[in-house]
N, C-alpha and C positions, 0 to 999 in steps of 0.2 A: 380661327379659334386656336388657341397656343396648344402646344403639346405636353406642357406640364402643368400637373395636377394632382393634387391629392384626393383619395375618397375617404370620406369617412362615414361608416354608418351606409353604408352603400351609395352616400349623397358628394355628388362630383364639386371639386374646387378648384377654379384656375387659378393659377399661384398671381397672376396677373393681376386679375380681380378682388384681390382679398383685400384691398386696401381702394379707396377714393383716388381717385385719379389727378384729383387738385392737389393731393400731395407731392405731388411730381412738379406742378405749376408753380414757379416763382413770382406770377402777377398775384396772383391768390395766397400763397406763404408770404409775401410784403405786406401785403393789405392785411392778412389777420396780423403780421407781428406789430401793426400800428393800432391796431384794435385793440391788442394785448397791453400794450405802453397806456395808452387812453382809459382802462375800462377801470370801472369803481362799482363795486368801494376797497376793490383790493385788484389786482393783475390777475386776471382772469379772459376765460372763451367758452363761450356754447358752441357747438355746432353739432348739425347731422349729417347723418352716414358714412363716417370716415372708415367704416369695416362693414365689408360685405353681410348683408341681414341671415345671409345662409349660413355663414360662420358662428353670426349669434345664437341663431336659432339652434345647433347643435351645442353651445356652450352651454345656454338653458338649459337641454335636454341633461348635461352634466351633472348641475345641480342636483337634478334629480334622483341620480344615481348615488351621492352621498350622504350615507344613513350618518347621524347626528353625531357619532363617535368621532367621526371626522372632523365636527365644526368643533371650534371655539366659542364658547357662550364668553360677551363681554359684558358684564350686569352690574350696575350700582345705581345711585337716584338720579344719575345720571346720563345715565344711556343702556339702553337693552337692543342687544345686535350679536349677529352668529356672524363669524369669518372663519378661511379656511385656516387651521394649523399651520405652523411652519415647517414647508417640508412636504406636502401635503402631497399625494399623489393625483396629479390631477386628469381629467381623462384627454382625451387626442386633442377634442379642438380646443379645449384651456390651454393644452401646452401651445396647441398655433396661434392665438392669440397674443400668447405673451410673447413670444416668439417675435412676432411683429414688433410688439410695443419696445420691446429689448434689441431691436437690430441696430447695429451700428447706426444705417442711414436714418433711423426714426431716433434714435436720439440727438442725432446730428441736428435734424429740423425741429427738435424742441430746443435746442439750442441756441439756435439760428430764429426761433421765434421767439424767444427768451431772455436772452442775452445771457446766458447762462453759461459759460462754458467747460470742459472739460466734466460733464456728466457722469453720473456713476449710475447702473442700477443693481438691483439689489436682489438676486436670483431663487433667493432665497424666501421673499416677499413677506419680510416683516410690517406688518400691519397691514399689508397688500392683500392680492389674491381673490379669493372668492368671498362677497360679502352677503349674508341674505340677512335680513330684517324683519321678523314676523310679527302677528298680528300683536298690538300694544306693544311693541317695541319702537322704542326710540333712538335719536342722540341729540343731547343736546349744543347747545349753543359753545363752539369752543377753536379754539387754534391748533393744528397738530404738534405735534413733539418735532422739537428742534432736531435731536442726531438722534438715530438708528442707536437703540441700546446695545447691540452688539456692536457694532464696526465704528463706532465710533463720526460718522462722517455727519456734514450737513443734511438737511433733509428742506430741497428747493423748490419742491412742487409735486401734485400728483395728477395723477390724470385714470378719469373715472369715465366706463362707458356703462350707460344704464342699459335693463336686459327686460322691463318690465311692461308688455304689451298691453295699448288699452288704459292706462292708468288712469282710475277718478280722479282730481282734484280733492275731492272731498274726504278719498281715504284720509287724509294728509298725508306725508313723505317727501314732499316738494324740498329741495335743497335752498336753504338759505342763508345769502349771502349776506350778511351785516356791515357796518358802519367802524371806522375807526375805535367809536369809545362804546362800541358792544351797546348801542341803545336803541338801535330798530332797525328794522329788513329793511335793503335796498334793494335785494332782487330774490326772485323765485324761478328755482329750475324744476319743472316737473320730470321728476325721473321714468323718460318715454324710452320704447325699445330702441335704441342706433341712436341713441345722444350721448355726445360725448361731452367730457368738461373739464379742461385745465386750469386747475389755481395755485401761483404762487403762493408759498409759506413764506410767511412775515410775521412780526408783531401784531398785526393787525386782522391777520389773515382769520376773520371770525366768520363760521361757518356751521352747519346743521341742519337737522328737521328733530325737532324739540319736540313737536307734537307726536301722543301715542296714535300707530297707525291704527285705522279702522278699518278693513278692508273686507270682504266677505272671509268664508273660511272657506283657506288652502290656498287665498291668494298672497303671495309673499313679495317684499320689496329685493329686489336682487341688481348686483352689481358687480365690476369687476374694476380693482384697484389697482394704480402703479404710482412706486412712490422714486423717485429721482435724485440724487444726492450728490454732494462734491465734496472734495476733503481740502476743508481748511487752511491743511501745510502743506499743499500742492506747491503753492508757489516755494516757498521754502527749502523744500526738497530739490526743487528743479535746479537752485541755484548752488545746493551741494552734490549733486548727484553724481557718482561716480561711474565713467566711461569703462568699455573692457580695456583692459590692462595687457599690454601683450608682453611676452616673456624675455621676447629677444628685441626689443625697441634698439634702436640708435641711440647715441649719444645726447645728440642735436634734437631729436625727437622727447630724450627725457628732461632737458633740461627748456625746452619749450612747456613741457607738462606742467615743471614746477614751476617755473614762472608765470603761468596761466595761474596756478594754484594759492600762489599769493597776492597776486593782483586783484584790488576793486574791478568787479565785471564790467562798469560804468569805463574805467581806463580800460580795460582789453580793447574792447569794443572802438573804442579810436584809436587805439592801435593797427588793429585790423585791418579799421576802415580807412586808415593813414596809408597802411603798405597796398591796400589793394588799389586805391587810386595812383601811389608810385608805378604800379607796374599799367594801369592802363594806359599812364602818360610816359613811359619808357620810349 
């Protein structure tokens, strides 16, 4: 048993265990990132238990502890759903959670499962965060928002672990996935506890539970969202990006700079690769 651990709620977590241990496995990250290329009607993955159920089951308890000042009511004829604020004080195991979802090496393997690269997340968790859905509450049939209204960046996919144990079919709330021209389900995901679900944003990327839930009363549909993004002028930037500048350079040192500086990086680059082959065959 490892020696690190957090408690929360007097309830013991080995830092080990907080995560699936396929995530670690590269025979298992290949096989889903081909699953992921292949899947329709849009790039997508279900799976189960990539997060420890004891970690869920304290994030539920979360929920609970935030009186309604807290949420966000989202309401028009088109969708009725509570998310957390932005900003939002969240209690211990929401912060461990994202925490995960945010770590370098997790976004690294969405990356890598993705083909996505240079990832952003968004800590701030616009549109993100804590989602609950109560009774006659819906969303309908729709594609997310392209860029993050603040920051401006791309918006490449989210990734949703449901929190909701037990679930009927029958309430409705089932996640569905649609077709290119938004004209009928292709798949249905029942939102069970320790399910997870990544779906690329596209044009296409049409998605919902349009149906008002039913569910007994005080049973609520609950979620926790992570939205992923890239900026656009990455590449852009990288090709004017400015190095430190040191004060006391050499001669020969500044007069390589500017000549770097006016050069197509296409001739650098065989430049480069010109003098370093001179010197292997010296």
């Amino acid at each position: 048993m490892t020696d690190s651990f957090v408690s929360i709620r007097g309830r013991r977590l080995d830092l080990e265990d907080l995560v699936d241990r396929r995530l670690r496995n590269e025979g298992y990250l290949l096989g889903l990132r081909d699953r992921i290329r292949n899947a329709q009607p849009f790039q997508h993955f279900v799976e189960e238990g990539w997060f420890n159920p004891d970690l869920l089951e304290l994030v539920l308890e979360e929920f609970e502890d935030k009186a309604d000042p807290s949420w966000k009511p989202v309401a028009d004829k088109y969708q009725s759903t509570h998310r957390s604020a932005v900003g939002m004080d969240l209690g211990p195991a929401s912060q461990l959670y994202f925490s995960i979802v945010y770590a370098g090496w997790f976004v690294r393997m969405l990356s890598m499962l993705t083909s996505v690269d240079d990832l952003i997340v968004d800590v701030q968790m616009y549109g993100g965060g804590l989602h609950e859905t109560r009774p006659g509450g819906m969303f309908g049939i729709h594609r997310d928002f392209d860029r993050n209204v603040r920051t401006g960046l791309n918006n490449e996919m989210v990734l949703i672990t449901y929190l909701n144990k037990n679930w009927n079919p029958e309430w409705n709330g089932a996640l569905e996935l649609w077709d290119p021209t938004a004209s009928k389900k292709v798949i249905s995901v029942e939102p069970e506890f320790g399910r997870t679900i990544l779906m690329r944003h596209g044009k296409s990327s049409y998605h919902g539970h349009p149906l008002p839930l039913t569910p007994p009363e005080g049973v609520l549909r609950r979620s926790l969202a992570t939205y992923y993004y890239t900026n656009r002028f990455a590449s852009i930037e990288r090709e004017a990006r400015e190095s430190s500048l040191f004060l006391f350079w050499s001669k020969a040192d500044r007069i390589r700079r500017f000549s770097k500086a006016i050069t197509p990086p296409v001739i650098w680059d065989l430049i480069s690769g010109s003098k370093r082959h001179e010197r292997r065959n010296y």
